[in-house]
ROVEXPA-913854 format. One record per residue: x, y, z negated of N, C-alpha, C in turn; residue in three letters. Coordinates in steps of 0.1 Angstrom, whole numbers. Layout:
<rs>
+-------+-------+-------+-------+-------+-------+-------+-------+-------+-------+
:    nX :    nY :    nZ :   caX :   caY :   caZ :    cX :    cY :    cZ : kolvo :
+-------+-------+-------+-------+-------+-------+-------+-------+-------+-------+
:     X :     Y :     Z :     X :     Y :     Z :     X :     Y :     Z :   Ala :
...
+-------+-------+-------+-------+-------+-------+-------+-------+-------+-------+
</rs>
This chain:
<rs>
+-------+-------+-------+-------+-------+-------+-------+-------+-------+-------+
:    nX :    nY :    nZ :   caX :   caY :   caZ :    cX :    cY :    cZ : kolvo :
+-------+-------+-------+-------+-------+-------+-------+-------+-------+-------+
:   786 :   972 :  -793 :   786 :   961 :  -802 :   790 :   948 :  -795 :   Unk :
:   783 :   943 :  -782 :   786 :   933 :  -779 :   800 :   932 :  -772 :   Unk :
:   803 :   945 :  -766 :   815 :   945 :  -761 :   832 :   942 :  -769 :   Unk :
:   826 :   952 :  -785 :   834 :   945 :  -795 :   837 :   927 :  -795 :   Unk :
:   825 :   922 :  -797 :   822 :   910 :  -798 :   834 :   901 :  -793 :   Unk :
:   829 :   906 :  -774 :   835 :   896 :  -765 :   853 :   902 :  -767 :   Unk :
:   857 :   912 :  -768 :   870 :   914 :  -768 :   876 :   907 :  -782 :   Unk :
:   868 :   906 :  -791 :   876 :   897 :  -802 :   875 :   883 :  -800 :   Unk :
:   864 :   878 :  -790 :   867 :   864 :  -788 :   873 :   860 :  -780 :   Unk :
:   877 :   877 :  -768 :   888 :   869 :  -761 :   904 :   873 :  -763 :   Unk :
:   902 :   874 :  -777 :   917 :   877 :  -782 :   916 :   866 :  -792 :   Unk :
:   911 :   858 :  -798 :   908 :   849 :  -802 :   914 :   839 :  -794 :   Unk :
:   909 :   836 :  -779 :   913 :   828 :  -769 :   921 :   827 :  -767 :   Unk :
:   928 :   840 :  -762 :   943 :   842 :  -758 :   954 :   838 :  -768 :   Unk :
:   950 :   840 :  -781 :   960 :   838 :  -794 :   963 :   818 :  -792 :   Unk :
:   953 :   816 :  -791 :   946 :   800 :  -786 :   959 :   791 :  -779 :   Unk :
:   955 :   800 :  -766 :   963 :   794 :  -755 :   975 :   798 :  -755 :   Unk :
:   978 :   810 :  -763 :   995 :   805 :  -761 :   997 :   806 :  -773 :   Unk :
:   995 :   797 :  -783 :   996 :   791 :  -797 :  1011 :   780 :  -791 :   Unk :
:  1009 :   774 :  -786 :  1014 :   759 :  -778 :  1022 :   764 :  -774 :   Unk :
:  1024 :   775 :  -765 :  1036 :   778 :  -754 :  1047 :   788 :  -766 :   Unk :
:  1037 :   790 :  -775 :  1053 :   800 :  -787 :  1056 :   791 :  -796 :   Unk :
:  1047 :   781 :  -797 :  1056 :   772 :  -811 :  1067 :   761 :  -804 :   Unk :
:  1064 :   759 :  -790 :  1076 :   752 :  -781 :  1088 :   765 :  -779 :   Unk :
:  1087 :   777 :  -778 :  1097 :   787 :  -778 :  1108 :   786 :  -792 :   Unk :
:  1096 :   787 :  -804 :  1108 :   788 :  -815 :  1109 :   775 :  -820 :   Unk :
:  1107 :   762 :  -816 :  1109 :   752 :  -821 :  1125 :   750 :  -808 :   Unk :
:  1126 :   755 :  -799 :  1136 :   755 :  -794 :  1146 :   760 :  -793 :   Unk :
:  1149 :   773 :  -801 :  1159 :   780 :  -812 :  1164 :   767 :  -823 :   Unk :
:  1177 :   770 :  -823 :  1182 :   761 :  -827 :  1189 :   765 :  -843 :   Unk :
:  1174 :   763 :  -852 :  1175 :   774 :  -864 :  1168 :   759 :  -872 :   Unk :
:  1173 :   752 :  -880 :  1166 :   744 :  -890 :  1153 :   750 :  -897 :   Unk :
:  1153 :   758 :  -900 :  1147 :   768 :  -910 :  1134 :   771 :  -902 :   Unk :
:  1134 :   777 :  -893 :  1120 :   776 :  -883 :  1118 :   767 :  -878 :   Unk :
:  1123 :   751 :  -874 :  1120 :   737 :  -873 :  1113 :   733 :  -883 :   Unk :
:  1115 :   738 :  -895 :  1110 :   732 :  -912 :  1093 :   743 :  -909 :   Unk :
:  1097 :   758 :  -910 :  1083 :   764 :  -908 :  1073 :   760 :  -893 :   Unk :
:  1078 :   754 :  -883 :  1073 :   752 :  -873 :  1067 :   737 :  -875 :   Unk :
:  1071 :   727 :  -880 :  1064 :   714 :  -886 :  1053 :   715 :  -891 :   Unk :
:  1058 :   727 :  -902 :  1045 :   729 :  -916 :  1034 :   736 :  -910 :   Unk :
:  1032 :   743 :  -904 :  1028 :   749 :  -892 :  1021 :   740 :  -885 :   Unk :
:  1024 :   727 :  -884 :  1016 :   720 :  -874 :  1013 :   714 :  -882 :   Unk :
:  1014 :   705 :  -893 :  1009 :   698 :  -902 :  1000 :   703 :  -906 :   Unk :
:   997 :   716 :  -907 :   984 :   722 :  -915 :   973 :   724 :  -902 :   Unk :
:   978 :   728 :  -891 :   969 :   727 :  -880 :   960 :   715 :  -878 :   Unk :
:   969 :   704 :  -876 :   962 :   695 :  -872 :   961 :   684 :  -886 :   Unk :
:   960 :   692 :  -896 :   953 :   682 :  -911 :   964 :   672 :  -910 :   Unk :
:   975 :   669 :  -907 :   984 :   658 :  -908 :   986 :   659 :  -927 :   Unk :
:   978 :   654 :  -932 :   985 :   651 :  -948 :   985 :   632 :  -953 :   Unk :
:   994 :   638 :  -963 :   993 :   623 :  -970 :   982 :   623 :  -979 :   Unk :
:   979 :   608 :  -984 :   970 :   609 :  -999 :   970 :   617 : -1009 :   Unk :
:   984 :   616 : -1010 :   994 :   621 : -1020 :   992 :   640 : -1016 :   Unk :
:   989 :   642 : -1006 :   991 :   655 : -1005 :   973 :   659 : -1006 :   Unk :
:   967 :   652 : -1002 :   955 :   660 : -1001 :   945 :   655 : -1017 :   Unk :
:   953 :   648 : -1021 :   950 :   647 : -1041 :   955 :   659 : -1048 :   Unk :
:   968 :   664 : -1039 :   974 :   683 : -1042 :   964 :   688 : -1042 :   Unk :
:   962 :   690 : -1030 :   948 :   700 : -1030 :   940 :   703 : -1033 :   Unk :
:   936 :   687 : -1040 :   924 :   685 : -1047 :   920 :   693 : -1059 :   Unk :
:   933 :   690 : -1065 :   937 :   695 : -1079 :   940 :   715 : -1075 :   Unk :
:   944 :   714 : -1067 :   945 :   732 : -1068 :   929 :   738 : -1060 :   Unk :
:   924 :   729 : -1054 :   909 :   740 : -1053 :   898 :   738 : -1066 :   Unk :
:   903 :   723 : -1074 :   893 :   724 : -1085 :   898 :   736 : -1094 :   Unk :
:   911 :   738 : -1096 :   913 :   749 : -1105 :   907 :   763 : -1097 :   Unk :
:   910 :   765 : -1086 :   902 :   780 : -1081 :   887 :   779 : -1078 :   Unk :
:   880 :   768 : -1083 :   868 :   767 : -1086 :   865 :   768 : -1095 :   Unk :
:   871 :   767 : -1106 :   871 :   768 : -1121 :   876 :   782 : -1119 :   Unk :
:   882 :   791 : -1115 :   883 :   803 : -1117 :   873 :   811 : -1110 :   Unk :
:   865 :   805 : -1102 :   855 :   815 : -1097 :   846 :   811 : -1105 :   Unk :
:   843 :   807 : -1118 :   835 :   805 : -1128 :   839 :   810 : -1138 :   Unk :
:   848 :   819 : -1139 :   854 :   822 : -1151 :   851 :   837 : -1155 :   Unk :
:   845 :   837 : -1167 :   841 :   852 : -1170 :   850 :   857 : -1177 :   Unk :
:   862 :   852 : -1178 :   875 :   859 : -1189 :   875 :   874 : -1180 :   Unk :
:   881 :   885 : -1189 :   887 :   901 : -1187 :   896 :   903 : -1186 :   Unk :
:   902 :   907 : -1174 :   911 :   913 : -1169 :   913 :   930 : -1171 :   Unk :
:   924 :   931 : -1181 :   921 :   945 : -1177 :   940 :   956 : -1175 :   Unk :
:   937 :   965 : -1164 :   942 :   970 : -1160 :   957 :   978 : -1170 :   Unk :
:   957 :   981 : -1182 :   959 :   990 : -1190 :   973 :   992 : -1189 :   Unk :
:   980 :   982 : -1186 :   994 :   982 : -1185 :  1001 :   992 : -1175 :   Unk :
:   993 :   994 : -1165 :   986 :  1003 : -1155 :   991 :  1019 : -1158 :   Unk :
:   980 :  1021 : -1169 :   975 :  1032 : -1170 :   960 :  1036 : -1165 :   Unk :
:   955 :  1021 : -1162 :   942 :  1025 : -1155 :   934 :  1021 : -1162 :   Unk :
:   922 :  1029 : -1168 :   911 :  1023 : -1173 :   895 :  1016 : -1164 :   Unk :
:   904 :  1001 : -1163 :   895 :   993 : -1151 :   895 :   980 : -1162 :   Unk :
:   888 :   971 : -1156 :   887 :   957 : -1159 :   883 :   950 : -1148 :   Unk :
:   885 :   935 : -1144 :   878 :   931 : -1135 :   875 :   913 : -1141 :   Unk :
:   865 :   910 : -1138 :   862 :   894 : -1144 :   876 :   886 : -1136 :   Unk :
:   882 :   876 : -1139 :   888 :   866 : -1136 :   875 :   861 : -1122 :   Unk :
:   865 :   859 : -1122 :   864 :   852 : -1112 :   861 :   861 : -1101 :   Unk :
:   860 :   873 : -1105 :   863 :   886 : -1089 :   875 :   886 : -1085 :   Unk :
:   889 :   881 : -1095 :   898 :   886 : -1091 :   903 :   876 : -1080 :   Unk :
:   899 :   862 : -1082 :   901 :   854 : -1076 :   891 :   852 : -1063 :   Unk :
:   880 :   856 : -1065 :   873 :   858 : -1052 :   883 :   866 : -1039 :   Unk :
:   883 :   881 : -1045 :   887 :   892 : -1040 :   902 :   891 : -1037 :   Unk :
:   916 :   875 : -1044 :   925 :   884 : -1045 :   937 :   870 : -1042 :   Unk :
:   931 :   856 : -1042 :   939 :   842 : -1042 :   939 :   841 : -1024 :   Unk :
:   950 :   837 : -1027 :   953 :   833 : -1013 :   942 :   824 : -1008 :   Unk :
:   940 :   820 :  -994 :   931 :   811 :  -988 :   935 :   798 :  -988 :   Unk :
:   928 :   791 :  -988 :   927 :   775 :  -987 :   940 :   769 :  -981 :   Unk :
:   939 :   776 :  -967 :   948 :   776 :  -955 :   962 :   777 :  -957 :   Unk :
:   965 :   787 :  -962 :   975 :   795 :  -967 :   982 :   788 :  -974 :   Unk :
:   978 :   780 :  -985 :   984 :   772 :  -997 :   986 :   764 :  -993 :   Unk :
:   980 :   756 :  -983 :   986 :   741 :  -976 :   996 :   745 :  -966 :   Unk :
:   993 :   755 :  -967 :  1011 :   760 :  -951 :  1020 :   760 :  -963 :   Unk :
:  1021 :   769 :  -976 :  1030 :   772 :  -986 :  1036 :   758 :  -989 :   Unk :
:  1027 :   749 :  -994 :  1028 :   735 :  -995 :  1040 :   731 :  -987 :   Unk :
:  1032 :   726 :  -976 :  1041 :   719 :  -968 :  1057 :   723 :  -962 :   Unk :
:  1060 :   740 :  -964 :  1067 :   743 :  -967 :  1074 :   740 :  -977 :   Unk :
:  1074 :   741 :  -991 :  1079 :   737 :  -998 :  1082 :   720 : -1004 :   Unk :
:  1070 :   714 : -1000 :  1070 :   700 :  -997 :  1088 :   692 :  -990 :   Unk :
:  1084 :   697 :  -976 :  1098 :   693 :  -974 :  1110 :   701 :  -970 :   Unk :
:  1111 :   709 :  -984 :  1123 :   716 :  -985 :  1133 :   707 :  -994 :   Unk :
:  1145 :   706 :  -993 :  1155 :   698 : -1004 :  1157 :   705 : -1015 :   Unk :
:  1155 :   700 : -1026 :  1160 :   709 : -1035 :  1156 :   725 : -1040 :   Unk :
:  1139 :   726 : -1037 :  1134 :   736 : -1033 :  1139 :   749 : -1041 :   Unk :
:  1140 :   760 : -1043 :  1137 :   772 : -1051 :  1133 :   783 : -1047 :   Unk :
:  1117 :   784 : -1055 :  1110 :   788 : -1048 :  1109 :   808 : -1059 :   Unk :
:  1107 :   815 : -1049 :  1105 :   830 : -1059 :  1090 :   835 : -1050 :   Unk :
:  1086 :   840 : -1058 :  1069 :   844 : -1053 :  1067 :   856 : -1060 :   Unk :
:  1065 :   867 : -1053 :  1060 :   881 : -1059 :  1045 :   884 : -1058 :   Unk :
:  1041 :   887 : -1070 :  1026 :   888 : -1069 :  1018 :   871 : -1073 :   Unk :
:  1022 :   868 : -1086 :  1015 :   854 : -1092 :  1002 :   853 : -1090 :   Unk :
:   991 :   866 : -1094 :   977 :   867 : -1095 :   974 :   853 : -1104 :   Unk :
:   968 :   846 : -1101 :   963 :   839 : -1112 :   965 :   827 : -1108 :   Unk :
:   977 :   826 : -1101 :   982 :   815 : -1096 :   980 :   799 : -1089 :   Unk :
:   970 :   808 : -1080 :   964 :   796 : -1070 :   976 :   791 : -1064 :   Unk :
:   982 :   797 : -1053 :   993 :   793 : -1044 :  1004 :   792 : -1048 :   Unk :
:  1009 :   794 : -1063 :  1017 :   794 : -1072 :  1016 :   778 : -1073 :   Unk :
:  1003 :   771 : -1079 :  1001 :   757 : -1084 :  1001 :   749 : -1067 :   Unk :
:   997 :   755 : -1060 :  1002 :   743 : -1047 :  1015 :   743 : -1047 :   Unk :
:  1020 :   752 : -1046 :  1038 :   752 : -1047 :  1046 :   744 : -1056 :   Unk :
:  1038 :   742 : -1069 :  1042 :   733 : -1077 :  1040 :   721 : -1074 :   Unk :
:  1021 :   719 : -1067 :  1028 :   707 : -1069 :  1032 :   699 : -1059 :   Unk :
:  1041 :   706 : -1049 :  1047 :   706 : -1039 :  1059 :   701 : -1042 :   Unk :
:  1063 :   706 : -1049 :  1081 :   705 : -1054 :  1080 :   699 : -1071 :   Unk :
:  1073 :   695 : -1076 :  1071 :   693 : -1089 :  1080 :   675 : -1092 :   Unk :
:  1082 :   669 : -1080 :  1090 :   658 : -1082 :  1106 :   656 : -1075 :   Unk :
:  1108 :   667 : -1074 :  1117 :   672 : -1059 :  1131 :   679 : -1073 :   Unk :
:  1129 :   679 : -1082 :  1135 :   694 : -1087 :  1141 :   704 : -1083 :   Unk :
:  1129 :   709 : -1083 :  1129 :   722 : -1078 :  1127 :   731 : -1090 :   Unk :
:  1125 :   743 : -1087 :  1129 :   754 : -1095 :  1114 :   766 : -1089 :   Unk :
:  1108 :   771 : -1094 :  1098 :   778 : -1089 :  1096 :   793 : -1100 :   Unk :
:  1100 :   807 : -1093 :  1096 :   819 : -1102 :  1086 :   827 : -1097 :   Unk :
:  1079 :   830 : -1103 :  1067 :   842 : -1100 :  1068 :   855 : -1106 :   Unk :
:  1064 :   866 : -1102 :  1066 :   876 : -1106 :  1047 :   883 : -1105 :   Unk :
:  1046 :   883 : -1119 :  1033 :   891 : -1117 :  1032 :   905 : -1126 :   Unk :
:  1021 :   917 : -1126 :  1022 :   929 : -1135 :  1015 :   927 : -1146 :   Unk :
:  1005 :   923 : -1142 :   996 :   922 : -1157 :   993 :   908 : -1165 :   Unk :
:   996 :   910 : -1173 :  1000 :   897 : -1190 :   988 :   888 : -1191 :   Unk :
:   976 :   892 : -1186 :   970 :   883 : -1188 :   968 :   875 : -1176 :   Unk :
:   967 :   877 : -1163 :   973 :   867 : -1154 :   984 :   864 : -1155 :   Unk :
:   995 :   861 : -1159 :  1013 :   854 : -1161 :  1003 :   848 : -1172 :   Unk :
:   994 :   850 : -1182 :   994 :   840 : -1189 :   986 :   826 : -1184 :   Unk :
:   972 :   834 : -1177 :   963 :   823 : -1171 :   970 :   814 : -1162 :   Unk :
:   980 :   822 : -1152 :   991 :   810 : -1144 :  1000 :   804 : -1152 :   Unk :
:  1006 :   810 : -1161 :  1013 :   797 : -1170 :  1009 :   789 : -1174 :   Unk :
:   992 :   790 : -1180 :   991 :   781 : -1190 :   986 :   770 : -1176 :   Unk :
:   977 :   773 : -1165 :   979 :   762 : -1149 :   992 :   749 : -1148 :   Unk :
:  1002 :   765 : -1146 :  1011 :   758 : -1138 :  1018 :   747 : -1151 :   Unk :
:  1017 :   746 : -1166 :  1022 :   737 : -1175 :  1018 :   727 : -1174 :   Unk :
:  1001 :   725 : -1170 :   996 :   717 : -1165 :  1003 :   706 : -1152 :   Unk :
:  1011 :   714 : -1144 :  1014 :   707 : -1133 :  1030 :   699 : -1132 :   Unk :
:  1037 :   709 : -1142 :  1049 :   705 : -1141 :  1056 :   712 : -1155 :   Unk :
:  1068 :   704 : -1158 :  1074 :   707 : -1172 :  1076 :   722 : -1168 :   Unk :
:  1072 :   728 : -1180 :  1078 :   744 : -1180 :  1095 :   747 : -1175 :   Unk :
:  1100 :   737 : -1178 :  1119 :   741 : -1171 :  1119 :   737 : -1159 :   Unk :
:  1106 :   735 : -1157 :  1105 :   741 : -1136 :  1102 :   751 : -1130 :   Unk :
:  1098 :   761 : -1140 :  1092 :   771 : -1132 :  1094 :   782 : -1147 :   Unk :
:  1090 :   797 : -1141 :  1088 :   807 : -1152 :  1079 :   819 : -1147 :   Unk :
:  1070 :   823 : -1149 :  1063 :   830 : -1150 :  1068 :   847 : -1155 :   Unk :
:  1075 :   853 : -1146 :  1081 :   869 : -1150 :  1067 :   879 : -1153 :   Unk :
:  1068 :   886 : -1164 :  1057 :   899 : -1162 :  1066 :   908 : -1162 :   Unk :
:  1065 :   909 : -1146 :  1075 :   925 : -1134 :  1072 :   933 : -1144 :   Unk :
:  1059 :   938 : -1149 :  1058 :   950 : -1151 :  1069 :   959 : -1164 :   Unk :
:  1065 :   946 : -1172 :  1074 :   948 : -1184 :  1090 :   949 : -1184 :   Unk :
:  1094 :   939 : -1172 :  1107 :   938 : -1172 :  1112 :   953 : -1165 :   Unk :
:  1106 :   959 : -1154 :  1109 :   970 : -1148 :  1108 :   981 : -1160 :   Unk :
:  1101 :   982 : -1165 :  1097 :   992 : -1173 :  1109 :   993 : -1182 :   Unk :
:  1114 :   982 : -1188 :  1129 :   981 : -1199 :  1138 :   980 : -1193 :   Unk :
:  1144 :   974 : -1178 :  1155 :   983 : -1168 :  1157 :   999 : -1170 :   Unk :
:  1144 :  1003 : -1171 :  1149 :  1020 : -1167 :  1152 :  1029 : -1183 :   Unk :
:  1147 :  1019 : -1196 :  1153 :  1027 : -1210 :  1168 :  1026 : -1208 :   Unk :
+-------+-------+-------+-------+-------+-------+-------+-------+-------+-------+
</rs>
């Protein structure tokens, strides 16, 4: 048990110390595109945000606080599966992390002209940082989710954040399903 311990804290460490020595490797590739991921990348490391960015945030953890309060039903059927799960399990169990959405962010933040495609909406935590990331930028944002009642709970979010002819909400499941008649 303790030996587990110490080997994950010294892989922990090691990830640490050469954090520094690989983001000077691919920041030195001479690729715009990993310059843009390698910024954002640091921006979220070291909390570099604006007002204006961390008022983003503000607004997309109140909404996934409001979804871990949320006893709406989810359920599976489109599937074939006889499941259900509360809206605020699925978001416990299934939204991206905190972390994650401010990297997405800042990605999309300073992209030109962004257009963004995201497979897997869920209930569109990291969906709504994306928006409101690019929500003054015109940009273009698609999501692809399976089940109809999450595309609906992230649509009705993301209308909230930006005019609907910025974004669209696909339900995969249905559109695949009518490809193959």
């Amino acid at each position: 048990m303790i030996s587990k311990k110490i080997a994950k804290h010294r892989l922990i460490l090691e990830r640490r110390l050469y954090q520094n020595s690989t983001l000077k490797s691919v920041s030195a590739i001479d690729n715009q595109t990993l310059k843009h991921i390698v910024s954002a990348f640091k921006a979220v490391k070291n909390k570099s945000y604006t007002k204006e960015d961390l008022n983003a945030f503000s607004r997309c953890e109140n909404y996934r606080n409001n979804l871990l309060k949320d006893s709406r039903v989810v359920t599976y059927e489109v599937f074939s599966l006889n499941q259900t799960a509360l809206v605020s399990d699925i978001c416990k169990k299934a939204a991206s992390k905190a972390k994650w959405c401010e990297f997405l962010y800042m990605i999309a933040k300073h992209t030109n002209n962004p257009k963004v495609l995201e497979i897997g909406t869920n209930l569109g935590v990291s969906g709504a940082y994306i928006l409101e990331a690019i929500n003054a930028k015109n940009g273009y944002f698609v999501t692809m989710e399976g089940l109809p009642k999450l595309c609906e709970i992230a649509s009705q979010k993301f209308a909230t954040i930006s005019h609907d002819s910025n974004f669209e909400v696909v339900e995969a499941y249905t559109m695949i399903r009518f490809q193959r008649l």
